[in-house]
C-alpha positions, 0 to 999 in steps of 0.5 A, a space after each residue: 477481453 476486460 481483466 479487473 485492473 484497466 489501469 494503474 497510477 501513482 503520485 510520489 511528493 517531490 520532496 525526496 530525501 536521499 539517504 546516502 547524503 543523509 549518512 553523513 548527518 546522522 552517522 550513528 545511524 549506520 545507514 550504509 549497513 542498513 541500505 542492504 537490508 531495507 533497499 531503500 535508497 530514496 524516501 519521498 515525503 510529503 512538504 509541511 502543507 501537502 495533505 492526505 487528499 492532496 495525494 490522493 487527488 493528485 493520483 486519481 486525476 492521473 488515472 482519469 485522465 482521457 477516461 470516457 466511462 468515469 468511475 460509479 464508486 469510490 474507494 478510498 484506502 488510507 490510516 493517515 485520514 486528513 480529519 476523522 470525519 468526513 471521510 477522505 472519499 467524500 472530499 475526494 469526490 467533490 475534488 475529483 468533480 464526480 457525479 453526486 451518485 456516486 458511491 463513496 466510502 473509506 476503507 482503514 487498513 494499511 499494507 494489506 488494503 490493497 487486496 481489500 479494496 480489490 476485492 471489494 471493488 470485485 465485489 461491487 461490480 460482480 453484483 452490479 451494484 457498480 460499473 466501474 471501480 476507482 480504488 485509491 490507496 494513499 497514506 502520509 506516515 511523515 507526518 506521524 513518524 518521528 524524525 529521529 525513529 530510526 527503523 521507521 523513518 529509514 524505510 517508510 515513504 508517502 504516495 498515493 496510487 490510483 487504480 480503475 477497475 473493471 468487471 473482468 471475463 475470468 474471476 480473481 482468486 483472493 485470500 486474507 486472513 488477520 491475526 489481531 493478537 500481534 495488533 500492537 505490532 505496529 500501532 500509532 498512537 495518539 492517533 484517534 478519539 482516545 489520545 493522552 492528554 497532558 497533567 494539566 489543562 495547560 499542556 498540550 495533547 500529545 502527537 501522535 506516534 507511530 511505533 513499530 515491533 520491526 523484529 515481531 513483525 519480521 518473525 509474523 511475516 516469515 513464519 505467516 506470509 509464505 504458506 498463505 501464498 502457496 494456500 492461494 496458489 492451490 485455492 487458485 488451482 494453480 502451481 508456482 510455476 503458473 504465476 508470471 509475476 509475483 508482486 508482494 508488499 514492498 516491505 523491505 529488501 530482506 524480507 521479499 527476499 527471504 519470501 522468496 528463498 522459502 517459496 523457491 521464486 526465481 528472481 525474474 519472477 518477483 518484484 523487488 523495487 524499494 530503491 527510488 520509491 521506499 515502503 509506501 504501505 498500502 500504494 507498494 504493491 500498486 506502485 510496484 505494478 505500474 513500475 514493472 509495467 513500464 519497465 516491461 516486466 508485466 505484460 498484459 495477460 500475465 498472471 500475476 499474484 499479489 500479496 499485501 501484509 502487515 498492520 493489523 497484523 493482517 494479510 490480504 492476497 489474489 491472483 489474477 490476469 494483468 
């Protein structure tokens, strides 16, 4: 029996900084107190000429590899785009070397994209516009972070994951919802058609930068996230007790583990992997699986539930069988 995710794969750049040895550069930063808190032991970063598409190629050609039945649409999830236009999935199309027919479009949204592009992947092969879904998800937050913003730098990693998805036999259950007044909670500045330009036409535009209300954010998400999963759960018509596994946004370590205190999860139930891979934003939750899979933790036919949350401020979540 066909489940809608057939097969999951990542890419995380070779250039990985530990930062424990990062420590002793920067010992006004505490990192030894904050490790506890963000679980992020290892950042992964891409290198001044790895790009956006180079990640996403690099992941997606991972999860076609030996694919008979080649993928009819293309979803690309990213907020760190190599250009404007065109979009990422127009380039990664020729890159990839599929068909001219197939269905290509770009989808901007961060820790909750993966939900999002799920469901539109769902979406498209329910209606039989498509026969099979390749969902990417990649961001490249390196190259808008600045080095010395501690909060962020600490605990945000590049990646890419690359997911083929099926029409399955049991329909997923899904659940989203955004409340755009927090919007400038997490923002990146400078980042589109209106950037701020210089006094004179000699000065430069300037870079952009990514900001982030790490407090805000955390009092949305404890005061938000844990009753929109339990409303998926009941949507679902389902209990706590029915769901194998629980993986949730890779925020940070406090904060799945605060989730998971309020929803009373047992600890073998949910995914906490933040140590070697980092926040990689819209490729955690993907990431996450893949790693669980291969660890043993998620099996195939586990039901399992997954809930993304973040910019926008918006959260995105289903239920379904592995």
């Amino acid at each position: 029996m066909p489940n809608l995710i057939h097969r999951v794969e990542y890419y995380l750049p070779e250039n990985t900084i530990d930062c424990m040895l990062l420590d002793k550069e920067k010992p006004d930063w505490n990192i030894s107190d904050t490790l506890p808190k963000t679980g992020v032991r290892f950042l992964h970063h891409t290198d001044e000429e790895e790009t956006t598409l180079d990640m996403a190629f690099k992941a997606a050609s991972k999860a076609l590899e030996g694919l008979k039945d080649l993928p009819d649409t293309l979803i690309v999830c990213t907020q760190t785009p190599d250009t404007l236009l065109p979009h990422c999935s127009a380039m990664l199309q020729d890159k990839l070397g599929l068909d001219r027919s197939t269905k290509c479009f770009d989808l901007s949204l961060g820790c909750s994209g993966y939900g999002y592009g799920l469901a539109t992947g769902y979406s498209y092969l329910r209606s039989g516009i498509s026969k099979r879904v390749l969902l990417v998800t990649v961001d490249n937050y390196s190259k808008v972070i600045n080095p010395e913003n501690k909060k962020a730098f600490l605990l945000f990693s590049d990646g890419a994951s690359a997911t083929i998805l099926d029409s399955p036999d049991e329909d997923p259950v899904f659940h989203f919802g955004t409340d755009g007044s927090r919007s400038q909670a997490i923002v990146c500045k400078n980042s589109g058609i209106s950037v701020v330009t210089g006094e004179s036409a000699n000065q430069p535009i300037q870079k952009p930068s990514f900001e982030m209300d790490g407090y805000g954010v955390f009092l949305f998400t404890l005061g938000t996230i844990p009753s929109e999963i339990s409303k998926l759960i009941k949507k679902a018509d389902l209990t706590m007790d029915d769901i194998d596994l629980f993986v949730l946004h890779q925020a940070s370590r406090y904060v799945l583990e605060s989730i998971g205190k309020k929803l009373n999860i047992p600890e073998e139930k949910l995914i906490i992997d933040l140590e070697e891979v980092g926040n990689t934003t819209s490729s955690s939750i993907p990431i996450a699986l893949k790693r669980a899979e291969e660890a043993g933790r998620l099996k195939k036919g586990n039901k399992i539930l997954t809930f993304g949350f973040g910019i926008g401020l918006s959260w995105s979540g289903a239920v379904f069988n592995y």
